[in-house]
C-alpha positions in Angstrom: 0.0 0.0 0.0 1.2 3.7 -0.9 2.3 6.4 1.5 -0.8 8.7 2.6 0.1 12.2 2.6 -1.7 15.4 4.2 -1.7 18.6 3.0 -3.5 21.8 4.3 -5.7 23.1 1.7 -5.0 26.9 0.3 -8.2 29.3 -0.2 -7.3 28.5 -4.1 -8.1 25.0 -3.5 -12.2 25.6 -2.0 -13.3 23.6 -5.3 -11.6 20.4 -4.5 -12.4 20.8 -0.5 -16.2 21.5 -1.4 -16.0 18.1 -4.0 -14.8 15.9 -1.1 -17.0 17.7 1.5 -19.9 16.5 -0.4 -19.2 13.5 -1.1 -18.6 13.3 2.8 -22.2 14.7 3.3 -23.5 11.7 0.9 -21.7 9.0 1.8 -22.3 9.4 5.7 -24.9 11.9 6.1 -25.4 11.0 10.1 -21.9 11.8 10.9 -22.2 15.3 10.7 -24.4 18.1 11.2 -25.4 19.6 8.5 -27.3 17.9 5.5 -26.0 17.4 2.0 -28.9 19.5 0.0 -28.4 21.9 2.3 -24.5 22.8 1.1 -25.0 21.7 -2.4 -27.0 24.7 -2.8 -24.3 27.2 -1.0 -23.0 29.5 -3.3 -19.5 29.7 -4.3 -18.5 32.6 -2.2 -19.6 30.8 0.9 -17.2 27.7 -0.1 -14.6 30.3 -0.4 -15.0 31.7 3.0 -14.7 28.1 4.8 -11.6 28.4 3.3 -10.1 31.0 5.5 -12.5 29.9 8.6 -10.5 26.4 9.3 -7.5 25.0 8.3 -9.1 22.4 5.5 -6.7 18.9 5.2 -6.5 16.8 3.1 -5.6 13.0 3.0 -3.8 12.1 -0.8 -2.6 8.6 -1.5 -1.1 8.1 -5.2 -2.5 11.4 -5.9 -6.2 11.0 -5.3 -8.4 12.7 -2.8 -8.6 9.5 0.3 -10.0 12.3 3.0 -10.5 15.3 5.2 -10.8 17.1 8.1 -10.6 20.6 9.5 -9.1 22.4 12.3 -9.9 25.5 14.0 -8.5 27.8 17.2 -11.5 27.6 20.0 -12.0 31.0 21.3 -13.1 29.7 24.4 -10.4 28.9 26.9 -11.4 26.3 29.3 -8.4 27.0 31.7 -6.3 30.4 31.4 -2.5 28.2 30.8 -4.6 26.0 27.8 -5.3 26.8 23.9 -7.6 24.5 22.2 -8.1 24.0 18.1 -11.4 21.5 17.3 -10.7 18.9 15.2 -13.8 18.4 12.9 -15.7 17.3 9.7 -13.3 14.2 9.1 -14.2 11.7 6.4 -12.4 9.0 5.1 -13.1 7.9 1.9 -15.3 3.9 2.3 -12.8 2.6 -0.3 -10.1 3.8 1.6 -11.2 3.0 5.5 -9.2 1.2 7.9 -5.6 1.5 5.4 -4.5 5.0 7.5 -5.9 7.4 6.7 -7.8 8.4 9.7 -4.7 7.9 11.8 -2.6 10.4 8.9 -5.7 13.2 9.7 -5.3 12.4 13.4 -1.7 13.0 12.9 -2.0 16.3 10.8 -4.9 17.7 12.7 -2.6 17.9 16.3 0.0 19.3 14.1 -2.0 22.1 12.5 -2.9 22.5 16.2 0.8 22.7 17.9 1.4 24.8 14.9 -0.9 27.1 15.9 0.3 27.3 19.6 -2.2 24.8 20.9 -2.2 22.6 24.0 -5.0 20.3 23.0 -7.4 19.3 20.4 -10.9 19.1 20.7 -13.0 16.2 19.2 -16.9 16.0 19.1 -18.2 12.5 18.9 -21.7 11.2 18.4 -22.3 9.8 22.0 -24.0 6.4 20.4 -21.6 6.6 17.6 -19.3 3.6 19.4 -16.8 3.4 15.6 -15.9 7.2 16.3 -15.4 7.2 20.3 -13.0 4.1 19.8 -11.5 5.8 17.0 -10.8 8.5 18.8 -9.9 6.7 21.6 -7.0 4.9 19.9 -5.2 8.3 18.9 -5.3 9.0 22.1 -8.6 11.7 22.8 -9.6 11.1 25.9 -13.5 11.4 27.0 -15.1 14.5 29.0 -17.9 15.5 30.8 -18.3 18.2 28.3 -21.6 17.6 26.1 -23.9 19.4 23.8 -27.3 18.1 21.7 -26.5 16.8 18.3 -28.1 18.9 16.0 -28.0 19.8 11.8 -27.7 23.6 11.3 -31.4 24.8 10.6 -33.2 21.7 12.2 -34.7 21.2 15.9 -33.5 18.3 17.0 -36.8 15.2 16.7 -34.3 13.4 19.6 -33.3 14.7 22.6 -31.2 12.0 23.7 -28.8 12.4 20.4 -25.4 14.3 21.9 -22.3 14.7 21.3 -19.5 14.6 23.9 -16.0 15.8 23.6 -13.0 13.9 23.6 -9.3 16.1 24.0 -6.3 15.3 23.0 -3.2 16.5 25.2 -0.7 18.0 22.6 1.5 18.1 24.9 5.0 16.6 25.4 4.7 14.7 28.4 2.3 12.2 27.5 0.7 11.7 30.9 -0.7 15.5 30.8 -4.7 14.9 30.4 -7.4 17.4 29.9 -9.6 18.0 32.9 -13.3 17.2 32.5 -14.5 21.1 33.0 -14.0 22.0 29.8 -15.8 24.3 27.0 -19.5 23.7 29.2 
């Protein structure tokens, strides 16, 4: 099998991050919250502004699009010493799940995140979504007591029950250093 490579998508590249956003939206529609014929419809200029809103990645192996994700600086600072960046939107291509490619997003994601002088990484994970919490939980996010209802932008939620809770990564060096569970209420 090929190397995977990640690359952080430049504002010139909105086209190819709104192709593999929609195929994300299609493929795996309860993964995220928003709905496909909702952002089909967006218009150009707002494709062009995600661009500059999150760092967009994406996941290349022999030169085709395998998967992305997105990072972003949290404003909210759960503790004064700590930065956090979420980690978000990640989709793996199905032809290309379980080969890497998660992991290589994973990898890039706390990168983009050091790079940008943070101390952890922010997950949110479908609380009934058991594939994504142990995903998570083999790269090494950690669960909190931090939770917030699972909704699709424009839609009251028909469920309650449906949360999300958020797992942190420590980007720290020391390994041992975990987040505290009073984060981002």
């Amino acid at each position: 099998m090929s190397d995977i490579s990640v690359r952080v998508l430049t504002a010139d590249d909105w086209q190819l991050y709104k192709a593999r956003r929609l195929a994300a939206l299609a493929d795996s529609p309860e993964a995220f919250a928003a709905k496909y014929d909702d952002e089909v419809a967006f218009d150009d200029e707002v494709w062009q502004d995600r661009m500059v809103r999150a760092a967009r990645l994406l996941a290349e192996r022999d030169g085709e699009a395998v998967g992305i994700a997105s990072v972003r600086p949290l404003e909210e600072r759960p503790l004064d010493d700590e930065t956090y960046a979420e980690f978000f939107g990640m989709w793996v291509d199905p032809a290309h799940r379980g080969g890497g490619v998660g992991a290589a997003l994973v990898r890039a994601g706390a990168d983009q995140a050091r790079h940008e002088r943070c101390t952890h990484l922010a997950y949110w994970v479908g609380t009934d979504n058991g594939p994504a919490v142990a995903f998570a939980s083999a790269y090494g996010f950690r669960p909190t007591d931090s939770r917030r209802p699972m909704t699709v932008r424009g839609v009251t939620p028909s469920d309650e029950s449906e949360e999300e809770t958020m797992m942190v990564l420590s980007l720290a060096e020391d390994p041992g250093v975990v987040a505290t569970s009073a984060l981002l209420h």
